[in-house]
C-alpha positions in Angstrom: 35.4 2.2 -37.6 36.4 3.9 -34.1 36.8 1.7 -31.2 33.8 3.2 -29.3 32.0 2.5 -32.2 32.9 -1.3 -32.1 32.2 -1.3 -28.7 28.4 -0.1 -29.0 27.7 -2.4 -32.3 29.6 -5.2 -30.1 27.1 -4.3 -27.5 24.4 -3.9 -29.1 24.8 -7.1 -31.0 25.4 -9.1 -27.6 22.2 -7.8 -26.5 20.0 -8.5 -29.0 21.4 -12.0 -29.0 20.7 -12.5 -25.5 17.4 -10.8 -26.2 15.8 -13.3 -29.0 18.1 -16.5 -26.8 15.1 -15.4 -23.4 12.2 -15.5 -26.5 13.0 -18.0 -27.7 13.9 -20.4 -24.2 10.4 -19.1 -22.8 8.7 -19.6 -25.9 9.5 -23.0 -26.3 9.5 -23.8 -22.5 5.6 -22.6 -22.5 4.8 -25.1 -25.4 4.2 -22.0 -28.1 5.7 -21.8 -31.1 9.1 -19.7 -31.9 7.8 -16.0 -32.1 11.6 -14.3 -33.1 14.9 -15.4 -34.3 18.1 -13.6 -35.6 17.8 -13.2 -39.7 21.2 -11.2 -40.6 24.1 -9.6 -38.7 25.3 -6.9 -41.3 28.3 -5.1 -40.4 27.3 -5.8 -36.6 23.7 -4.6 -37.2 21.5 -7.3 -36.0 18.1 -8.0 -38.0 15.8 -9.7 -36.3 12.4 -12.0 -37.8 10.5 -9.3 -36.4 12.3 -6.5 -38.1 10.7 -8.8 -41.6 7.5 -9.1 -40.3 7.4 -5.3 -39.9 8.8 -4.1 -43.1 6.3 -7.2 -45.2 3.2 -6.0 -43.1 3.5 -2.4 -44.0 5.9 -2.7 -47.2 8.4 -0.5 -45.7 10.7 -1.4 -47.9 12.0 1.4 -50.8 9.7 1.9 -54.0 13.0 0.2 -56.0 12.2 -2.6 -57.8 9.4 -5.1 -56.9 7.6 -5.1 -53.7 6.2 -8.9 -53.8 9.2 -10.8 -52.9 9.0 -14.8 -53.9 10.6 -16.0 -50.5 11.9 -14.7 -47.1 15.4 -14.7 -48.3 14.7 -12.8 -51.0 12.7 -9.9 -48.7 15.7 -10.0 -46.4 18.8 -9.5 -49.3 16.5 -6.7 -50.4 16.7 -5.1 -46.7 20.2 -6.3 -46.6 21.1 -3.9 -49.3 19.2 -0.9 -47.7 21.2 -1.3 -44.5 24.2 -1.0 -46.5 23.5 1.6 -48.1 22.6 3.9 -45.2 25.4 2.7 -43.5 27.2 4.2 -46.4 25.4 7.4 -46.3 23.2 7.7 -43.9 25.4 11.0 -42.2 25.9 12.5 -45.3 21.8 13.4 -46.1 19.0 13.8 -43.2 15.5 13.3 -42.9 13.3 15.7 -41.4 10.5 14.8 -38.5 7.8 16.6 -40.6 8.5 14.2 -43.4 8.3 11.1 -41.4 5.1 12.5 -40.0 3.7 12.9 -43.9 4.9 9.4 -44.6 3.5 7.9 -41.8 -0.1 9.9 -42.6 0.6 8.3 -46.5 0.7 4.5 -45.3 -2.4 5.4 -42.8 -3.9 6.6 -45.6 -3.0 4.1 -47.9 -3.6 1.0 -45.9 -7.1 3.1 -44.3 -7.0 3.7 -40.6 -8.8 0.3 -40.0 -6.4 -2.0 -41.4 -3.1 0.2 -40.1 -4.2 -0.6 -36.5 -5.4 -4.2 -37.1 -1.2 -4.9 -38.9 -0.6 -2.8 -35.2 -2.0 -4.4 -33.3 -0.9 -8.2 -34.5 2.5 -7.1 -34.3 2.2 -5.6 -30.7 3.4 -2.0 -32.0 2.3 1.7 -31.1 2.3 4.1 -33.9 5.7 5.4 -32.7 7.6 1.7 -33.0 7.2 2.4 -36.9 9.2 5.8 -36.6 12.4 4.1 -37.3 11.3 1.9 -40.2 10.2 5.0 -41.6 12.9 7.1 -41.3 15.1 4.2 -42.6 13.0 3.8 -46.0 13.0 7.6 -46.6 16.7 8.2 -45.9 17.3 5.2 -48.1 15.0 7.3 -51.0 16.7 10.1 -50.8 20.4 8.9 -51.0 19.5 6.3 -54.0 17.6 9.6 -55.5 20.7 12.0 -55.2 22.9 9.0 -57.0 20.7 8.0 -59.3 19.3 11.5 -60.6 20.4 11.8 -64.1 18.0 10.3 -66.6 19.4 7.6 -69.1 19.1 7.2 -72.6 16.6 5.0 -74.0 16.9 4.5 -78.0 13.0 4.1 -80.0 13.9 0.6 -80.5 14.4 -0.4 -76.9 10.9 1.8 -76.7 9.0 -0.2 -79.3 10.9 -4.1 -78.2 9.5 -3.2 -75.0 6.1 -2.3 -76.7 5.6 -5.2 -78.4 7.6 -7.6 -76.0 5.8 -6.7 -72.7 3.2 -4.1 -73.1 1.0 -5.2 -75.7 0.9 -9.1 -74.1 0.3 -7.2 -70.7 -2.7 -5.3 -71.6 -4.4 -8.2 -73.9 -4.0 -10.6 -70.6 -5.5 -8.0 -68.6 -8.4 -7.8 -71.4 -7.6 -5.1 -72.7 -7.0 -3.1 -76.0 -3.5 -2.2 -76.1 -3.2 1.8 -76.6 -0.8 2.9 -79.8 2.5 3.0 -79.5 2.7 6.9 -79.8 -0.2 7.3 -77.2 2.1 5.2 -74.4 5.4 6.2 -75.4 6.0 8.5 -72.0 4.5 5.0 -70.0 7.3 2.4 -71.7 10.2 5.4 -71.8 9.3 5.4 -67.7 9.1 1.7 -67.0 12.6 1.4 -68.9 13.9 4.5 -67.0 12.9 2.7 -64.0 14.8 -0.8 -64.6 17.9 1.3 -65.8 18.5 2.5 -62.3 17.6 -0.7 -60.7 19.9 -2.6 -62.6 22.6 0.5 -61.4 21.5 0.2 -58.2 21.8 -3.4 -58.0 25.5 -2.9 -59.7 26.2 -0.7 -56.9 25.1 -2.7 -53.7 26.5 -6.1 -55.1 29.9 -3.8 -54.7 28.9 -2.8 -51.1 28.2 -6.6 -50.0 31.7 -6.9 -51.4 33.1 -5.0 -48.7 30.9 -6.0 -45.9 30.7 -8.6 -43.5 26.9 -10.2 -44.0 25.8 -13.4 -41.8 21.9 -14.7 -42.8 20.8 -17.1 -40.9 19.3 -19.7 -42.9 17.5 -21.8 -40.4 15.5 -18.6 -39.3 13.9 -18.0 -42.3 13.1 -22.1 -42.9 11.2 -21.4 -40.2 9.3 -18.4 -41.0 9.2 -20.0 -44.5 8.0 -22.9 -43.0 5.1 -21.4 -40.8 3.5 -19.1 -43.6 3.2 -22.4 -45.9 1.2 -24.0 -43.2 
């Protein structure tokens, strides 16, 4: 890493220290309860409470692996990983303003226009704060999509454990008649597919952490932890 490089993550750090230390002081001065806090310093990138709140509200976190998360800690390892991989890769493959635009009109439509602005307006964001969230998800897309491209092989018997394992007690929970194995064998051959390259990808970031300097700040998320319990 260059020294002017330092110097602006040093900076940029400092600041958004100083920034959450004033929100805090004046929140707690006024009698309200804490409204940010610092959640992670990875490689010098600072994450802030308010970053989590953003990605949870609008799930702008990738489509790899699960997207209901059992705690904070567990949201914020899962964003840990996306900053290191962009921070890996992020030069190397681009994202264009037209697709941010389209992804942005896919969570409007997704969430309906209604509910986007009501998430908006809690948070105190304009459509434009999101921009960067975005382009963060989609870049992160892309690059685990050009690593993770070829397709792996999955043998009939991993096809019809998972059929009988997991399917078939799925579908009978949800009430329903479980289709024939040879009318769902595309579906199961997916889902496998699927948890092959999260398991990779999970390989491959617990070797970037290795190599990185990651700081979570535990008392943060008690507290976020703690308020959404309440």
């Amino acid at each position: 890493m260059d020294k002017n490089r330092q110097d602006q993550n040093g900076f940029n750090f400092r600041t958004l220290v100083l920034l959450l230390f004033l929100i805090s002081f004046f929140s707690l001065a006024s009698g309200q309860e804490l409204v940010n806090c610092l959640v992670a310093v990875v490689d010098s990138v600072p994450v802030s409470l308010f970053d989590l709140r953003v990605i949870e509200s609008f799930r702008l976190l990738s489509g790899f692996g699960p997207d209901v998360y059992q705690s904070k800690e567990e949201m914020v390892n899962r964003y840990i990983d996306q900053l290191l991989v962009l921070e890996l890769a992020k030069e190397q493959i681009n994202v264009s303003r037209e697709e941010i635009e389209k992804e942005l009109v896919r969570l409007k439509n997704q969430l309906g226009s209604s509910l986007f602005e009501e998430k908006c307006q809690s948070l105190g964001l304009k459509e434009a704060d999101l921009i960067p969230y975005l382009k963060s998800k989609l870049l992160f897309e892309k690059i685990i999509g050009s690593r993770f491209n070829q397709k792996f092989y999955i043998s009939l018997k991993e096809i019809e454990d998972y059929y009988q394992r997991v399917y078939v007690p799925e579908e009978t929970a949800r009430g329903r008649t479980p289709g024939e194995l040879v009318n769902v064998l595309d579906e199961i051959e997916a889902r496998l597919q699927n948890q092959k390259m999260v398991q990779q990808i999970n390989e491959w970031t617990q070797e970037l952490r290795q190599r990185a300097e990651i700081l979570i700040y535990f008392d943060c998320l008690k507290k976020a932890q703690g308020k959404e319990d309440r």
